[in-house]
Backbone bond lengths (Angstrom), bond angles and torsions (degrees), N, CA, C in turn:
res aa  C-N    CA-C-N  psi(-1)  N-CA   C-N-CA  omega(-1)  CA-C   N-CA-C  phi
1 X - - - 1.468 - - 1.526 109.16 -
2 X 1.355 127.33 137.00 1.430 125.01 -166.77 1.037 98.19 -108.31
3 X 1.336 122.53 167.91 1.590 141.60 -128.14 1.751 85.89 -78.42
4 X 1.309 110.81 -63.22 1.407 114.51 -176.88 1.437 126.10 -33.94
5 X 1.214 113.68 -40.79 1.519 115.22 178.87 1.874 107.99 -86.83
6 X 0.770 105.69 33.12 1.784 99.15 -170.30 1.326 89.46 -97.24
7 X 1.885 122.69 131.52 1.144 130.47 -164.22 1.603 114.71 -70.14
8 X 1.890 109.45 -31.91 1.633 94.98 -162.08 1.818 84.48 -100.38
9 X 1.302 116.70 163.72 1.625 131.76 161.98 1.536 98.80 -94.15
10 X 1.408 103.34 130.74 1.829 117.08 158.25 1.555 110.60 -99.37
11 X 1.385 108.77 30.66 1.206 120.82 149.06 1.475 110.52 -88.68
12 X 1.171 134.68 26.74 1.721 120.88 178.76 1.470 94.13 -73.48
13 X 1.974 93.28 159.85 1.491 89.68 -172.53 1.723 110.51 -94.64
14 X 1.119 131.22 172.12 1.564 126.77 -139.36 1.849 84.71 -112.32
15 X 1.739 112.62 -30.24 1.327 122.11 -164.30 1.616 113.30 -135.75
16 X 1.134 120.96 156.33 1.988 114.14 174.18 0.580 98.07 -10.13
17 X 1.949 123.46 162.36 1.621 129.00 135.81 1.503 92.41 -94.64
18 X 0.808 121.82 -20.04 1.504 109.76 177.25 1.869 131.94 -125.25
19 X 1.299 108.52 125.21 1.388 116.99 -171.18 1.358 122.73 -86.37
20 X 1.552 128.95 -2.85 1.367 128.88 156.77 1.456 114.68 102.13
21 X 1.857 92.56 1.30 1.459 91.43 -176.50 1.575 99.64 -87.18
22 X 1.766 102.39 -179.66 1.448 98.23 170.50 1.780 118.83 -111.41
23 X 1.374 119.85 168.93 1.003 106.31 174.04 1.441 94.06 -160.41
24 X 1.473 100.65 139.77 1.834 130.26 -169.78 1.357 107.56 44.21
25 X 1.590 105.43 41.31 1.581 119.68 176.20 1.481 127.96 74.07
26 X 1.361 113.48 21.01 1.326 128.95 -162.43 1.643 92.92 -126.76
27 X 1.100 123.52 131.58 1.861 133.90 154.37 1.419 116.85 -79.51
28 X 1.827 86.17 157.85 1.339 71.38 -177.21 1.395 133.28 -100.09
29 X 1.584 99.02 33.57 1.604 92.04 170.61 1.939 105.05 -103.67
30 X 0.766 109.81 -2.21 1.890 120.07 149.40 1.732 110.65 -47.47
31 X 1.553 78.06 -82.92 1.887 101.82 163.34 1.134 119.80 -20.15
32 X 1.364 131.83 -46.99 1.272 147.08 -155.70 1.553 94.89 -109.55
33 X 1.493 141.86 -27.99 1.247 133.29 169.12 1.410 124.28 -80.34
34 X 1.111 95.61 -24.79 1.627 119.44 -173.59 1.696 98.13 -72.84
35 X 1.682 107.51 -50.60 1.803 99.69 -173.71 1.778 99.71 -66.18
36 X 1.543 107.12 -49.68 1.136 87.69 -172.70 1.853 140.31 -47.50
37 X 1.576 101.67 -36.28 1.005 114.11 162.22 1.508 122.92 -48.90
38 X 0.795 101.30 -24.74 1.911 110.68 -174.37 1.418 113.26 -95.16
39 X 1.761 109.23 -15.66 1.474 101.13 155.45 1.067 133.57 -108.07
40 X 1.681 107.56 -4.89 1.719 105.68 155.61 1.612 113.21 -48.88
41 X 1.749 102.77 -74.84 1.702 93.28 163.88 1.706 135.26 -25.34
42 X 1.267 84.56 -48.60 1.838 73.80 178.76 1.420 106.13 -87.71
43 X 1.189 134.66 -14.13 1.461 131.41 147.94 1.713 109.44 -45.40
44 X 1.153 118.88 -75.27 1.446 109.79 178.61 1.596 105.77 -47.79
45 X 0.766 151.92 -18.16 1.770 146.85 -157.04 1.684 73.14 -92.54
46 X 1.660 109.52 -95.53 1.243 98.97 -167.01 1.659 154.31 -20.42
47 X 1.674 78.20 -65.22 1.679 89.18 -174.40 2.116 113.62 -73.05
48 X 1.956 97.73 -1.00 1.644 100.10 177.41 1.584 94.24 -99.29
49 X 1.271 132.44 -3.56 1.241 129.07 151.30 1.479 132.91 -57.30
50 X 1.351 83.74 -63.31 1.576 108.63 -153.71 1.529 117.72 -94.18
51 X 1.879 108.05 -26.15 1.502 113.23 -159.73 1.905 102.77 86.55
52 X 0.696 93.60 162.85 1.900 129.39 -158.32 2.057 75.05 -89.03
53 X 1.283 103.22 -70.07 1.842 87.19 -152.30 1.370 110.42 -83.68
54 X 1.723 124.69 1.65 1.273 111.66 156.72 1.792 122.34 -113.91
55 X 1.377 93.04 48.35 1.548 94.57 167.57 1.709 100.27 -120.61
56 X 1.303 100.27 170.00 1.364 102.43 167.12 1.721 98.23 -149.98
57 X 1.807 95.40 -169.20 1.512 104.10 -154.90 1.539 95.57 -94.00
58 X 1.492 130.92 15.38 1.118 135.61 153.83 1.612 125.75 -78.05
59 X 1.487 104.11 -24.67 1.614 133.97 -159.13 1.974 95.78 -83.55
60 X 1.565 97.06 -59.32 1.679 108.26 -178.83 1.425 89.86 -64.28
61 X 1.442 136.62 -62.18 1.204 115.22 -153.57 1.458 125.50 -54.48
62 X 1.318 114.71 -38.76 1.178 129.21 -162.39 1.762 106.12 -78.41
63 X 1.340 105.87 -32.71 1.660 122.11 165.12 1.426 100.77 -43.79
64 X 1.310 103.21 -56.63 1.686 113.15 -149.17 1.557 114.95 -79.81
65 X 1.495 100.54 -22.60 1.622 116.72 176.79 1.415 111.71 83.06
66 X 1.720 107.20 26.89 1.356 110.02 171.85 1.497 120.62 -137.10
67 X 1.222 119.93 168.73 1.519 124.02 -166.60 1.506 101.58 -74.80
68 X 1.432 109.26 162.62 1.745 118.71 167.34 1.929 109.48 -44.79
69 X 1.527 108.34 -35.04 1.473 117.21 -163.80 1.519 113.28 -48.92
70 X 1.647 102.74 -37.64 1.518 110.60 -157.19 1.366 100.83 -113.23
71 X 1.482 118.71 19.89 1.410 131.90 172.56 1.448 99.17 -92.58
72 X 1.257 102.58 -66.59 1.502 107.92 165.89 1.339 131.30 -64.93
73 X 1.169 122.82 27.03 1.687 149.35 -178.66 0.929 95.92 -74.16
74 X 1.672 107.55 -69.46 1.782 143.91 -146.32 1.274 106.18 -101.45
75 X 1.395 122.68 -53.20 1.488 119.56 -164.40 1.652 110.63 -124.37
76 X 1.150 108.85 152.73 1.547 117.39 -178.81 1.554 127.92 -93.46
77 X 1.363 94.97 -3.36 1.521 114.57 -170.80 1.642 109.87 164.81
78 X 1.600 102.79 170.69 1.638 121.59 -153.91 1.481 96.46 -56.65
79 X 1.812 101.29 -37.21 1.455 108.04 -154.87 1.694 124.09 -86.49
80 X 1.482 96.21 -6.02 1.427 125.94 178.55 1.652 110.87 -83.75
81 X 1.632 108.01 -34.18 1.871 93.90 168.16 0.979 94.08 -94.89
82 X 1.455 148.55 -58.79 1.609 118.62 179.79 1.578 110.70 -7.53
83 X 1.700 92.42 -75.72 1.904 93.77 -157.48 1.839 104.30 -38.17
84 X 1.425 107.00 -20.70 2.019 104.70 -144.20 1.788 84.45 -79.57
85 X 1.798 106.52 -38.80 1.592 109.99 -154.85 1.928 91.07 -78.49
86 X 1.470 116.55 -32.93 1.164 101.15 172.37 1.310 119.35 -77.54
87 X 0.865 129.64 -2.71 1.731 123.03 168.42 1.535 135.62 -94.92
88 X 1.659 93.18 -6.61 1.316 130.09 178.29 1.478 105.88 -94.89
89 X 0.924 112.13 -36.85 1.903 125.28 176.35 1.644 108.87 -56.40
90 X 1.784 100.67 -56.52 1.368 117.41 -174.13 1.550 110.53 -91.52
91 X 1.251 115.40 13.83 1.393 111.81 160.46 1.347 113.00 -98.05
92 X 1.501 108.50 -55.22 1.586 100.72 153.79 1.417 137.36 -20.81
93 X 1.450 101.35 -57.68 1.716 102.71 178.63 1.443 122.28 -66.95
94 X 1.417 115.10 -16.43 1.214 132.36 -150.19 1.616 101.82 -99.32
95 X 1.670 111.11 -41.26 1.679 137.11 174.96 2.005 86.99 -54.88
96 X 1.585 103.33 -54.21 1.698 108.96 -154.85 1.525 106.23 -61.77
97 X 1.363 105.10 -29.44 1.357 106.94 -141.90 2.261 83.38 -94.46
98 X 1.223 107.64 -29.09 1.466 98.13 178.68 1.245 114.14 -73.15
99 X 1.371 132.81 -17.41 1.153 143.69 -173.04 1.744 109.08 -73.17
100 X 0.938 95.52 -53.96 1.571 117.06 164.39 1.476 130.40 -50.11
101 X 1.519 95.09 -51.89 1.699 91.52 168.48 1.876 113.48 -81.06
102 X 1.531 92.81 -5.84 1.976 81.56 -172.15 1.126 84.98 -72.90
103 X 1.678 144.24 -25.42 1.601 134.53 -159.81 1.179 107.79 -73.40
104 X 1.381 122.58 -42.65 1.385 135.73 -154.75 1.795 113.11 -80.59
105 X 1.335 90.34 137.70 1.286 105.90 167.89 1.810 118.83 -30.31
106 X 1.301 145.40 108.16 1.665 131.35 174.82 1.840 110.39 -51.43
107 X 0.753 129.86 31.86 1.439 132.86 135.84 1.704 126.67 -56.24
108 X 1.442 110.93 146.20 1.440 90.28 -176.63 1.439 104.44 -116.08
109 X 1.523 124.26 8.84 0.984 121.07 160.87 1.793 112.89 -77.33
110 X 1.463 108.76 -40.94 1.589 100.28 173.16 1.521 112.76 -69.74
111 X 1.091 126.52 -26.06 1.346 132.65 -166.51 1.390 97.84 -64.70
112 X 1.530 121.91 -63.80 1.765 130.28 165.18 0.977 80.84 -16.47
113 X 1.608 102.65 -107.50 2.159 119.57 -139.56 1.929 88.43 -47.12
114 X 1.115 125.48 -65.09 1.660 98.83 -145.73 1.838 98.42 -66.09
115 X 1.459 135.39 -7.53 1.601 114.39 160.78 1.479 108.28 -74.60
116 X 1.363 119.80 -43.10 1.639 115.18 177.98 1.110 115.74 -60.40
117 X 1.359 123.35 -36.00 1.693 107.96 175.79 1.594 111.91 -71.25
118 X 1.533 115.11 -26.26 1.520 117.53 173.40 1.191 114.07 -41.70
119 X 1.283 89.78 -60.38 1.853 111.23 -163.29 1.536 107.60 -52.19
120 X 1.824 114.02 -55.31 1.627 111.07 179.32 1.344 108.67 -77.78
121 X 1.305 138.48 0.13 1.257 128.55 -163.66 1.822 81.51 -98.35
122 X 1.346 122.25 -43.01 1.282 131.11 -163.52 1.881 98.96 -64.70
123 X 1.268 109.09 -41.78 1.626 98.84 177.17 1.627 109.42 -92.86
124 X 0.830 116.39 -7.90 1.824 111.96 -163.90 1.768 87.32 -72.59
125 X 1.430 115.37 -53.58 1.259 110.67 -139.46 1.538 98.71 -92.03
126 X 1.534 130.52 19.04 1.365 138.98 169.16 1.646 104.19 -147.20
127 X 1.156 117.85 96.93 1.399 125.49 173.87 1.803 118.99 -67.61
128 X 1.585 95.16 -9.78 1.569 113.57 163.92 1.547 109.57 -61.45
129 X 1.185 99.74 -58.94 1.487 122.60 -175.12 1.636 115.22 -35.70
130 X 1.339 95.33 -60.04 1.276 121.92 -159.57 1.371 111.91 -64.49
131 X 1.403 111.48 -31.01 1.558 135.29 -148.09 1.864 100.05 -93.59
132 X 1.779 101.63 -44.23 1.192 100.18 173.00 1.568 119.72 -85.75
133 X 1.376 127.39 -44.13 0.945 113.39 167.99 1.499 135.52 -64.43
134 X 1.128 130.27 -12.33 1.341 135.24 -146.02 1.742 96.31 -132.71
135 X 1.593 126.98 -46.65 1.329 118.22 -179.18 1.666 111.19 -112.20
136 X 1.103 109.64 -48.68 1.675 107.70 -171.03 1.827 116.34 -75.15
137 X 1.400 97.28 -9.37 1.739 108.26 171.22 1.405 121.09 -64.35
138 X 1.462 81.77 -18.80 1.833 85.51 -176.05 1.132 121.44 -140.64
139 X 1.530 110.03 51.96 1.759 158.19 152.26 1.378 122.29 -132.48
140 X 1.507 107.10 16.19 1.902 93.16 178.30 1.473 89.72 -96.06
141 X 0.992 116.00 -47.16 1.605 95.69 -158.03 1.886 110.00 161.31
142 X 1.298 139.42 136.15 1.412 151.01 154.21 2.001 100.91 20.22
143 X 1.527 92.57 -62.95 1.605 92.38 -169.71 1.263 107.07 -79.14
144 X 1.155 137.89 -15.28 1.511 144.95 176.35 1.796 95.06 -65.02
145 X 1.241 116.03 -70.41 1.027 141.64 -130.67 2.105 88.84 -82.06
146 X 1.435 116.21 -48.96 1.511 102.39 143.13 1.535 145.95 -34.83
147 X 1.979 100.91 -65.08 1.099 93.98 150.69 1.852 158.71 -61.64
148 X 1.340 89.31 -1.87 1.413 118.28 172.05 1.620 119.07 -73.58
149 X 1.622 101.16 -38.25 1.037 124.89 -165.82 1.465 102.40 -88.11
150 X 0.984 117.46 -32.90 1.853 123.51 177.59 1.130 106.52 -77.56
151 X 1.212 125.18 -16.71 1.442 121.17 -176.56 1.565 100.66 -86.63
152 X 1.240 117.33 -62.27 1.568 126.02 -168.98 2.062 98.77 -50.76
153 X 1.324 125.78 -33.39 1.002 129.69 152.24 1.417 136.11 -43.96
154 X 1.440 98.28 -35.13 1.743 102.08 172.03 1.269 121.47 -92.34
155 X 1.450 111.56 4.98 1.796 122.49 -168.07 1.343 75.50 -110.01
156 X 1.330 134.30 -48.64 1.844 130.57 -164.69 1.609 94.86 -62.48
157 X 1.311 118.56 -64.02 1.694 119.83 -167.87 1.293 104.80 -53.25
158 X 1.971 136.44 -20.45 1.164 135.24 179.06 1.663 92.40 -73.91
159 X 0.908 128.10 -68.84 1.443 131.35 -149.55 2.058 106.87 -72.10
160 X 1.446 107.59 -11.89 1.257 108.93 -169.67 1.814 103.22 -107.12
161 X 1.423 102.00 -10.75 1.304 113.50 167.20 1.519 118.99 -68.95
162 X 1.137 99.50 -60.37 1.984 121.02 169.56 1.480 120.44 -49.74
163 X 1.421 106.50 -33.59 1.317 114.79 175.25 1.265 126.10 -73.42
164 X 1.701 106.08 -50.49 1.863 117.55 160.31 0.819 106.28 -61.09
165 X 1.202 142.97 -38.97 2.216 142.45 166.97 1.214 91.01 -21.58
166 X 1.679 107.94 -80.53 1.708 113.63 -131.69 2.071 80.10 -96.03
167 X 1.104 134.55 -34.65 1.801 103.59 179.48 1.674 97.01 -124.16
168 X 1.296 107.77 102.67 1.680 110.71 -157.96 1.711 81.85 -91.44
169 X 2.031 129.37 -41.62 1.128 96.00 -174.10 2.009 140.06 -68.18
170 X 1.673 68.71 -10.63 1.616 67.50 -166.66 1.620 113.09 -68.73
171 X 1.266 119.67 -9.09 1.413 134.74 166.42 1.659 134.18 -63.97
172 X 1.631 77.15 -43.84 1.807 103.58 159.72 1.505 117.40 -69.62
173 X 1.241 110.21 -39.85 1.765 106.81 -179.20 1.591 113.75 -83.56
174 X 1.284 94.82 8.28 1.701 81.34 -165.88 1.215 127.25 93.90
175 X 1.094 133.35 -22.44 1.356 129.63 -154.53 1.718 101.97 -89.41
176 X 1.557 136.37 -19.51 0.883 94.10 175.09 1.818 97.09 -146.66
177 X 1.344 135.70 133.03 1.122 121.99 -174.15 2.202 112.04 -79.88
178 X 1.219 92.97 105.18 1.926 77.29 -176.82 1.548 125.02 -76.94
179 X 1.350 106.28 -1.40 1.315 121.90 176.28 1.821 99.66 -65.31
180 X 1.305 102.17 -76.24 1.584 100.09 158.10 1.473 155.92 -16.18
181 X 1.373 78.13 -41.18 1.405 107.80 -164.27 1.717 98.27 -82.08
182 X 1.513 99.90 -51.76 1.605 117.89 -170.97 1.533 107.54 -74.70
183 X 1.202 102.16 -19.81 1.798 100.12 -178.55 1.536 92.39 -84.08
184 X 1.092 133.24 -41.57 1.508 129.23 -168.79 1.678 106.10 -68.43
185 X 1.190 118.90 -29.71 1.607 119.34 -152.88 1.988 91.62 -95.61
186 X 1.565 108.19 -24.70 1.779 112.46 -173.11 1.922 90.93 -88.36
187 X 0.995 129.21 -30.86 1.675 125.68 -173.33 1.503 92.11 -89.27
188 X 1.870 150.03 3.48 0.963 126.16 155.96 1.404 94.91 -87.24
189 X 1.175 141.92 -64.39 1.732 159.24 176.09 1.518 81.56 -21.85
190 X 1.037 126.76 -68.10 1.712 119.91 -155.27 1.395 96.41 -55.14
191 X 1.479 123.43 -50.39 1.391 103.84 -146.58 1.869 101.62 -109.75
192 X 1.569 113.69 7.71 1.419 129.34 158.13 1.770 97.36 -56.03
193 X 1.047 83.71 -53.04 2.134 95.06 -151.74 1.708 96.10 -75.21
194 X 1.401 114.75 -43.36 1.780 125.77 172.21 1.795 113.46 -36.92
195 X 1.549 89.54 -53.02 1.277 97.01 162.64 1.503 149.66 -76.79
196 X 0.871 88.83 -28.55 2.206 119.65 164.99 1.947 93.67 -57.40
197 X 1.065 122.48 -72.15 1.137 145.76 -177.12 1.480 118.73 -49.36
198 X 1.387 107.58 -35.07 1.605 127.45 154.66 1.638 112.93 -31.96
199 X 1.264 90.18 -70.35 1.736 127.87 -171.61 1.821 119.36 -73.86
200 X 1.312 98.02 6.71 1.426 117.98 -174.81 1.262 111.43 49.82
201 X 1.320 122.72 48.23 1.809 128.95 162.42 1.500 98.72 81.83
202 X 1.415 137.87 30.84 1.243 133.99 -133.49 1.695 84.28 -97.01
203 X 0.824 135.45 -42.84 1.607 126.58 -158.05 1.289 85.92 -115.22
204 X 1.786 110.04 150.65 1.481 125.16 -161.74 1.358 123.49 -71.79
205 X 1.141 133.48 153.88 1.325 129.07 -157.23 1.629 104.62 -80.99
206 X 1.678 126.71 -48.46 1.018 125.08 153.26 1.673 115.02 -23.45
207 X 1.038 96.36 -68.45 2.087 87.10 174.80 0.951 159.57 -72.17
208 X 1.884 101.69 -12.74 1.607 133.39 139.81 1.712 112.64 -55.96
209 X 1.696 109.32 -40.46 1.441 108.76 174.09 1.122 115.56 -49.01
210 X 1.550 110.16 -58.28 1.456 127.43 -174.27 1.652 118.30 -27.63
211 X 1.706 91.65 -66.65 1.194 114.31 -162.74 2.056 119.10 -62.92
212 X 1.331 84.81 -61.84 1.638 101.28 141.73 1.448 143.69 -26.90
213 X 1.475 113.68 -42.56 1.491 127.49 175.02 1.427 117.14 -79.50
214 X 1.604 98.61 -30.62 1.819 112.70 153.45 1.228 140.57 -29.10
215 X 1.600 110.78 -44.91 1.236 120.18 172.69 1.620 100.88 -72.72
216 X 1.439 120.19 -65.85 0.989 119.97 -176.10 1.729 147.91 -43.00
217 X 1.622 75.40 -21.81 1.816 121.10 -179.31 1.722 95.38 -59.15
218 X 1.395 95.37 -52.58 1.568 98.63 -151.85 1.345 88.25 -100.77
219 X 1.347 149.25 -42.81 1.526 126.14 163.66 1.556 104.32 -36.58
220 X 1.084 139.66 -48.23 1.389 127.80 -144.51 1.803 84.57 -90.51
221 X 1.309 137.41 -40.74 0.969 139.32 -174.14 1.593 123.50 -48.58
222 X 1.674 100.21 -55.01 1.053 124.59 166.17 1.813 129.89 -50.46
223 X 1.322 100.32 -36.40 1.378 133.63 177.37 2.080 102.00 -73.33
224 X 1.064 75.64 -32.49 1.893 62.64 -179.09 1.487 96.44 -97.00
225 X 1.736 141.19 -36.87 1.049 135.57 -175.82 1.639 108.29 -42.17
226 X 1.355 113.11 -38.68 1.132 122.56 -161.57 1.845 107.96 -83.77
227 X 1.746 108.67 -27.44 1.211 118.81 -173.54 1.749 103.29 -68.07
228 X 1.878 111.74 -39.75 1.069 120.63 -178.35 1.452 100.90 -47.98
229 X 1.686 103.94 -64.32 1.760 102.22 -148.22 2.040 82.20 -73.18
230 X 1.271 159.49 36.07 1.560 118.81 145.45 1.400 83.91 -108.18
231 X 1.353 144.37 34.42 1.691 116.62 171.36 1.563 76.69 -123.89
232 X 0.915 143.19 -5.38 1.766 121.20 165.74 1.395 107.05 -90.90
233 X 1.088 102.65 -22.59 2.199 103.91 171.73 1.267 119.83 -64.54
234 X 1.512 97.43 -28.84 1.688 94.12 -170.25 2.012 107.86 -101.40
């Protein structure tokens, strides 16, 4: 491996990058948010280029238009802006995807398709996107692979929330756990779209929708079969 690709820089800086003064009316703990921000971005540029294990902290810097010094400002390692650009990715989707359901009709059949079309419309149209959340998240490493996991959890607690909303008894009787239910229906979505994404978006999004809304079709289907039979019990 030649010098260039070697993951850590022994450029870290020995002292501050920043002295507290101001300049063109800005501090420098601005200063210091502002670079960082600029290497999440060039973190997403990179690592949706390149992959997570062939970038290095020479690769972001040079993206970002800044030295190793102020890399090491913010982050402690390769695997530390990953986590920031992947959590920044899935906050995004997460901002998009609420926006969307406040529009939508309280149906949970519209509620499905308009988050599933979020979700592929949200990776189709950034192949950056797609690359970190969906393939290189789950090759960084133990803490990736948690935080990966907390995330797919907060898309499950959305969908298991909506569900006890609109049939709160069937939750109360037991009859159906939606926590379950919603973690099972977001780990097919993950690895529907994982795979779409494989194939470089190759088959149309309408028909990944399609196929996709299926599962959901028949969870939601199933979910009322069951709503029928406790209001004829009682």
């Amino acid at each position: 491996m030649s010098v260039s690709r070697i993951r850590v820089s022994p450029e870290t800086p020995a002292e501050p990058a920043t002295t507290g003064r101001r300049y063109g009316g800005i501090d420098s703990e601005e200063r210091q948010r502002q670079r960082k921000t600029k290497l999440i971005a060039a973190g997403l540029a990179v690592f949706g280029e390149q992959g997570y294990h062939q970038s290095t902290v020479r690769d972001v810097c040079k993206q970002a238009a800044l030295t190793s010094r102020y890399f090491y400002e913010s982050f402690d390692s390769m695997e530390a802006l990953f986590r920031s650009v992947y959590v920044a990715v899935n906050r995004e989707l997460m901002q998009t995807t609420l926006m969307t359901l406040a529009a939508t009709a309280p149906e949970p059949e519209k509620l499905s398709e308009a988050a599933l079309r979020t979700f592929l419309e949200f990776i189709r149209q950034d192949p950056h996107r797609a690359r970190v959340a969906l393939i290189d998240a789950m090759n960084v490493g133990e803490s990736m692979n948690l935080l990966a996991d907390k995330a797919s959890q907060d898309f499950a607690h959305l969908i298991a929330g909506f569900m006890s909303h609109m049939f709160p008894k069937l939750e109360a009787e037991g009859r159906i756990d939606f926590k379950m239910l919603a973690n099972g229906l977001v780990g097919a979505n993950t690895r529907i779209a994982t795979q779409w994404v494989s194939t470089g978006c190759q088959a149309p999004l309408e028909f990944v929708l399609h196929n996709t809304l299926t599962l959901f079709r028949a969870g939601i289907a199933y979910v009322r079969e069951q709503e029928n039979a406790l209001s004829q019990a009682v």
